[in-house]
C-alpha positions in Angstrom: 85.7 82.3 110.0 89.6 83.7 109.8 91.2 83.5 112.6 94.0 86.1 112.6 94.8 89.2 112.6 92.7 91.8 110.9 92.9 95.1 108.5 90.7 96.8 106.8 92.3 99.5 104.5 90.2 102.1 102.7 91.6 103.5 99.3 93.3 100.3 98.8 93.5 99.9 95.3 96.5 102.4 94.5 99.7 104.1 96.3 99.5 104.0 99.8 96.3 101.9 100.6 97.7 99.1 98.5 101.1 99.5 99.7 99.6 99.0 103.3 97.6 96.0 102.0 100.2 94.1 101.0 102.9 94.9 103.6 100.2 93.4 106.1 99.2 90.3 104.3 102.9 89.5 104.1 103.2 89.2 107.8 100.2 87.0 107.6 97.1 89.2 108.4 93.6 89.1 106.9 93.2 91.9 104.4 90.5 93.5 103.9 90.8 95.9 100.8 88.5 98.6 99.8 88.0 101.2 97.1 85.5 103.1 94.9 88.0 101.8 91.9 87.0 98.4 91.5 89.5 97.9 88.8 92.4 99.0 90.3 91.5 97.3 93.7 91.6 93.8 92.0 94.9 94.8 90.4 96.1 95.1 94.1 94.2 92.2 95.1 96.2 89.7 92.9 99.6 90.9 94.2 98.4 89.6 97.3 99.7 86.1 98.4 97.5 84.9 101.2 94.2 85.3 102.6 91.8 88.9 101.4 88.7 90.3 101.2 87.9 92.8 98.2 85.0 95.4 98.2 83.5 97.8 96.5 83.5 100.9 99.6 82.4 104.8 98.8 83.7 106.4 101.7 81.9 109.7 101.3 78.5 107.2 102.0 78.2 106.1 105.5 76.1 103.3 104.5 78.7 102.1 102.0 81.7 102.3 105.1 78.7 100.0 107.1 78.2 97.9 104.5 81.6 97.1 103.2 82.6 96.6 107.4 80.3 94.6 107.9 80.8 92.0 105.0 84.4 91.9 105.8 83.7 91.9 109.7 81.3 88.6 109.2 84.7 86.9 108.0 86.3 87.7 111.0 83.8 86.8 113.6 82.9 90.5 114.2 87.0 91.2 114.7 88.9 94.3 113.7 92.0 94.9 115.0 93.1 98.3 112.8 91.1 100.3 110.8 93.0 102.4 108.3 91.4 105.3 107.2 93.4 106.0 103.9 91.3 106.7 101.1 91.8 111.0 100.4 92.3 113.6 97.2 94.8 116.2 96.4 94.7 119.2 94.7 97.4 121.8 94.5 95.8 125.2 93.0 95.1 128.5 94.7 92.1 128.5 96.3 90.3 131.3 94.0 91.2 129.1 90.9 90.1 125.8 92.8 86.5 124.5 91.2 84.2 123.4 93.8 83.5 120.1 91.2 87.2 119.4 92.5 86.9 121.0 95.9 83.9 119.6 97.2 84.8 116.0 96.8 87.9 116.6 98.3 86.3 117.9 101.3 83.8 115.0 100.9 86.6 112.0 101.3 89.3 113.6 103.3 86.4 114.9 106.4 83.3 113.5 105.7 85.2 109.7 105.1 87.0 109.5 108.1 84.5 110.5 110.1 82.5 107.5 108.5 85.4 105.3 108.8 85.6 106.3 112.6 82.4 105.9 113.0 81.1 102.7 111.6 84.8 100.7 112.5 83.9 102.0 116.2 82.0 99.1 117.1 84.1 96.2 115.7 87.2 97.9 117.2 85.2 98.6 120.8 84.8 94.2 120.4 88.8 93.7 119.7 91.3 93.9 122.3 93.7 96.3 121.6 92.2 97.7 118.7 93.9 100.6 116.7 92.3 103.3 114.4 95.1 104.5 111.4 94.1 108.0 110.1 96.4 109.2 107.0 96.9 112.8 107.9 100.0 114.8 106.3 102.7 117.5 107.0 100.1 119.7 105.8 98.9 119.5 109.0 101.9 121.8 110.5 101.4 125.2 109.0 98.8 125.9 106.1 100.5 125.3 102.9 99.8 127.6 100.2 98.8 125.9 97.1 97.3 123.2 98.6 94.9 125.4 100.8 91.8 123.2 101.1 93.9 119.9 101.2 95.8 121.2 104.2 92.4 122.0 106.1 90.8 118.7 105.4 94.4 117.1 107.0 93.8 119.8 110.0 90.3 118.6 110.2 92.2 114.6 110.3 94.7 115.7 112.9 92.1 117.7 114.9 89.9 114.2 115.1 92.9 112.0 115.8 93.8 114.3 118.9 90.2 114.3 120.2 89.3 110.5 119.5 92.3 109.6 121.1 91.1 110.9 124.5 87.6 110.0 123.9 88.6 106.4 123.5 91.1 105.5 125.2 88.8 104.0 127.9 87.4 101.9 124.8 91.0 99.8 124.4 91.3 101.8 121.0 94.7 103.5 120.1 94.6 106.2 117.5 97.5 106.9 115.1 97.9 109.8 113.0 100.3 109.2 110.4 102.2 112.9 108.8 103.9 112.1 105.7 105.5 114.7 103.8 105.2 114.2 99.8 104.8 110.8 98.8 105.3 109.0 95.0 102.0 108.0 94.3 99.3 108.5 91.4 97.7 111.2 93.3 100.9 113.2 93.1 101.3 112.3 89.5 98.4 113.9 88.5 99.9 117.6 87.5 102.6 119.7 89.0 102.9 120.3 92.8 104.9 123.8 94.0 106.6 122.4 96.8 107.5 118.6 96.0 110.8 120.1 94.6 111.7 121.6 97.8 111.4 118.5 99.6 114.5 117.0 100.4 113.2 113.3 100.9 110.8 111.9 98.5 109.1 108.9 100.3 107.2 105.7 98.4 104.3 104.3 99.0 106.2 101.2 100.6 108.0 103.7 103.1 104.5 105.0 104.6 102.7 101.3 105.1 106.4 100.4 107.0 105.0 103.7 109.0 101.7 102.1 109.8 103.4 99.2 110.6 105.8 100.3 113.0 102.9 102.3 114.1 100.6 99.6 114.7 103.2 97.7 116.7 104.6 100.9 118.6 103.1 103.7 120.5 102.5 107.0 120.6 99.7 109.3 118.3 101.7 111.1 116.1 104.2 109.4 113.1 105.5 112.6 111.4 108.2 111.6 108.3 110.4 112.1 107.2 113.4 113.5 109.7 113.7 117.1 108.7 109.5 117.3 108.8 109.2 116.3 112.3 112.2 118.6 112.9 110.3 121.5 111.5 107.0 120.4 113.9 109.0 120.6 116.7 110.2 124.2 115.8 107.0 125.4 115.3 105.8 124.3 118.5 108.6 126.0 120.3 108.9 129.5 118.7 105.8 132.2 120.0 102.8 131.5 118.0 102.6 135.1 116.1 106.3 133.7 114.9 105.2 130.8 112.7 103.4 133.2 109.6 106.6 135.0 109.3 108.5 131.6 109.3 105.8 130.4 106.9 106.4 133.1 104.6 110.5 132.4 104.5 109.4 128.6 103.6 107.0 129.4 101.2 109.0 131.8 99.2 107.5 131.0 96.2 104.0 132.6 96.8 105.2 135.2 99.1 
């Protein structure tokens, strides 16, 4: 049995997931790595120095999320002191151009896998003391963001859950984070063009976000909005009347308005 510090992180084998795996085992916690991409997840695994765990995890499958916790959870002596629900798709297309082939798996990670994440990591975190659950949510999650319609939902759908679960168990000695990156350099924003990743002014890395969860882990509060000027727009929106934000929205979003 490992005796430290534990982390399982979905979508590990690529950008932010692996990012996250490795900033953890650095400081000496068990890593427990999981992806549908078994080649790129023992890529990640060999940049790790120190102790792992590798599996093969669909997260769309409850009974793979079960499966792949409980193999990594029998290392640990039932342990599991953060969850990280990471594992999501992208798209940026209008929504009457969007194929469901692409839009229904989408929807299938980015909901349906956290809920199984949540869900299945509930017990092991209920047994840890001071156990946290890490949901990857995104700036998305302020306004709507044209172009990346159904993405934006599925991260309203994350932050809606975050908010809720963090009530629900908070009795259960579990912490909830929502993390609320803006655009990120990873492969799944490499995959075509994106109509606003030019307008950002701060591009973050991979390695920026998992120094999020970190600091995350290790400091309080639900929501980790980054960079600067996002979390300044959140706290805008928040304060202006509610019929405001669309017209704001439409200023922002020039492009499509």
């Amino acid at each position: 049995m490992v005796v430290k510090k534990s982390i399982a992180i979905t979508g590990a084998g690529s950008g932010i997931g692996a990012a996250t795996a490795k900033r953890f085992a650095r400081a000496g916690w068990f890593v427990g790595m999981f992806d549908i991409n078994m080649e790129a997840l023992e890529a990640t695994a060999a940049a790790i120095d120190g102790e792992s765990f590798s599996g093969h995890m669909d997260v769309t499958a409850a009974a793979s999320v079960a499966g792949g916790l409980k193999d990594f959870t029998a290392k640990t002596g039932g342990q599991l002191d953060v969850m990280c629900a990471n594992a999501g798709l992208f798209e940026d297309k209008p929504v009457a151009q969007s194929a469901y082939d692409t839009l229904n798996p989408m929807i299938q990670v980015n909901v349906n896998g956290v809920i199984h994440c949540a869900k299945e990591a509930y017990p092991y975190l209920k047994a840890t003391t001071g156990a946290t659950l890490v949901n990857l949510g995104s700036a998305a999650s302020i306004y709507g963001v044209p172009m990346e319609a159904t993405y934006a939902a599925t991260k309203f759908f994350v932050r809606g859950l975050s908010e809720a679960l963090a009530v629900e168990w908070r009795h259960d000695d579990i912490a909830l984070r929502l993390i609320m990156p803006s655009y990120v350099r990873t492969p799944m924003l490499d995959q075509g063009p994106v109509s606003w990743a030019d307008n950002a002014t701060v591009h973050l890395s991979a390695g920026d976000i998992a120094d999020t969860i970190w600091a995350a882990v290790h400091g309080r509060g639900l929501y980790w909005i980054t960079p600067f000027n996002v979390r300044m727009l959140q706290t805008i929106l928040r304060k202006i009347p509610l019929q405001l934000t669309p017209w704001l929205a439409r200023r922002i979003f020039r492009k499509t308005s």
